[in-house]
One Martini backbone bead per residue (centre of mass of N, CA, C, O) as a GRO file, in nm:
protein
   83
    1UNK     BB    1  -1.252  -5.379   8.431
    2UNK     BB    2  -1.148  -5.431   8.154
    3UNK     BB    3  -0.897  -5.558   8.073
    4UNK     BB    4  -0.627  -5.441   8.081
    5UNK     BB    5  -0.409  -5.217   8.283
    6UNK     BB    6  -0.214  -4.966   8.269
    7UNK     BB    7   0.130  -4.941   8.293
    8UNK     BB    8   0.381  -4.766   8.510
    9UNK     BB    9   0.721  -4.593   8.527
   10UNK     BB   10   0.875  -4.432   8.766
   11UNK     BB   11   0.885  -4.119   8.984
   12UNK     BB   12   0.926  -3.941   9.235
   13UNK     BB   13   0.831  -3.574   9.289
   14UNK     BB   14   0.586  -3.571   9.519
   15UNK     BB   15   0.470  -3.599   9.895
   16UNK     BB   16   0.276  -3.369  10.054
   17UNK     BB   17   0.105  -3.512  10.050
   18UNK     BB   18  -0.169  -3.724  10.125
   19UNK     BB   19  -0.207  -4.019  10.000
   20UNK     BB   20  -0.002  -3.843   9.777
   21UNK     BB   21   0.172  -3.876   9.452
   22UNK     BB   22   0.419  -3.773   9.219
   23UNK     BB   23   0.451  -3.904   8.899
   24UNK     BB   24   0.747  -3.932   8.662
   25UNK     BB   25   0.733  -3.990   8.307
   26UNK     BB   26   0.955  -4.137   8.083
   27UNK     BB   27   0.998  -4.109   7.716
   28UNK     BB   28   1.120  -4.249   7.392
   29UNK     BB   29   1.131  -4.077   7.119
   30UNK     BB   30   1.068  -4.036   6.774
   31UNK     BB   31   1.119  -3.806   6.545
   32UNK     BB   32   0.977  -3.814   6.217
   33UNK     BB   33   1.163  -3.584   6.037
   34UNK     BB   34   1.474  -3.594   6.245
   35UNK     BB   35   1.532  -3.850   6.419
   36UNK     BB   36   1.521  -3.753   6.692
   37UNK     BB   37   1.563  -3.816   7.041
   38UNK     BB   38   1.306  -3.783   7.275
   39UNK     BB   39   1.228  -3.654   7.559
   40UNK     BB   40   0.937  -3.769   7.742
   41UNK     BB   41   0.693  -3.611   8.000
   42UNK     BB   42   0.474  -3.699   8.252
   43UNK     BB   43   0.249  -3.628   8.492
   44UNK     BB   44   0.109  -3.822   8.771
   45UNK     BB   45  -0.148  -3.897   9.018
   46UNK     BB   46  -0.099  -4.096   9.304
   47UNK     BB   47  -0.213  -4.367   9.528
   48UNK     BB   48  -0.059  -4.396   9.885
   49UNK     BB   49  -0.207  -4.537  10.161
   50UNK     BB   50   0.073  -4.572  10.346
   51UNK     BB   51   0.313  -4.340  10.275
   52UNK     BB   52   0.581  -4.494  10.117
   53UNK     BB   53   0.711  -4.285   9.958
   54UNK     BB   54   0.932  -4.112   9.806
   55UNK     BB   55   1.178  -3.928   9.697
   56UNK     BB   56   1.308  -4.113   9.414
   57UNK     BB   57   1.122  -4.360   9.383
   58UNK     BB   58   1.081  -4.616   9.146
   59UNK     BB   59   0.745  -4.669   9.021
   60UNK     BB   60   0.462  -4.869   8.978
   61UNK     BB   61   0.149  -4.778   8.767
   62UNK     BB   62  -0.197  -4.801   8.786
   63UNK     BB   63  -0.516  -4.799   8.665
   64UNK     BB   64  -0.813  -4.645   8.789
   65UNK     BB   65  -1.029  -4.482   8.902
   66UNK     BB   66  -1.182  -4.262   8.984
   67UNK     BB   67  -1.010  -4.053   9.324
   68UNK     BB   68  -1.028  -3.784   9.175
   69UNK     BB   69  -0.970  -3.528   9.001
   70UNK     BB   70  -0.660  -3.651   8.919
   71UNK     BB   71  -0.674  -3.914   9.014
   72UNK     BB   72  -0.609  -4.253   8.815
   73UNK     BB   73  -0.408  -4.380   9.007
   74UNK     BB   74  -0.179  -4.650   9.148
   75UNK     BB   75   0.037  -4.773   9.373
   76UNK     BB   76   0.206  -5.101   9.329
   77UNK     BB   77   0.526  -5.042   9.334
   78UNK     BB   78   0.824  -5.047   9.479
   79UNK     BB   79   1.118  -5.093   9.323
   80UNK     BB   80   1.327  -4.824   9.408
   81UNK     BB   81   1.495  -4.678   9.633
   82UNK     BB   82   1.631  -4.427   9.780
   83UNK     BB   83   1.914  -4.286   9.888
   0.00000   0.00000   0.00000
């Protein structure tokens, strides 16, 4: 792939796959009209291939191959464990 991979911090908000989790990235941007603060949320389906994520870790995904209908990310590290 050329050029840098895409990168992005989220929580993980669910496990129940085989070594796959959903993990929920959240960001803050201004309405354009009204410049209020508004929260986006956005749900991608990430690749754990040793199952070591858990609900509520907040991990960084990197972007890659299409690795089936849905994953196109790679869960690169785990930031900060669950309590």
């Amino acid at each position: 792939m050329k050029g840098k991979r895409r990168q992005m911090k989220g929580v993980v908000i669910s496990d129940k796959m085989d070594k796959t989790v959903v993990v929920e990235v959240t960001r803050l941007r201004r309405h354009r009209l009204y410049k209020k603060v508004i929260r986006q949320r956005r749900k991608f389906m990430a690749h754990d291939e040793e199952n070591a994520c858990r609900v509520g870790d907040r991990v960084r995904i990197i972007e890659s191959r299409p690795l089936s209908r849905h994953k196109h990310w790679v869960v690169e590290t785990i930031l900060e464990q669950a309590q």
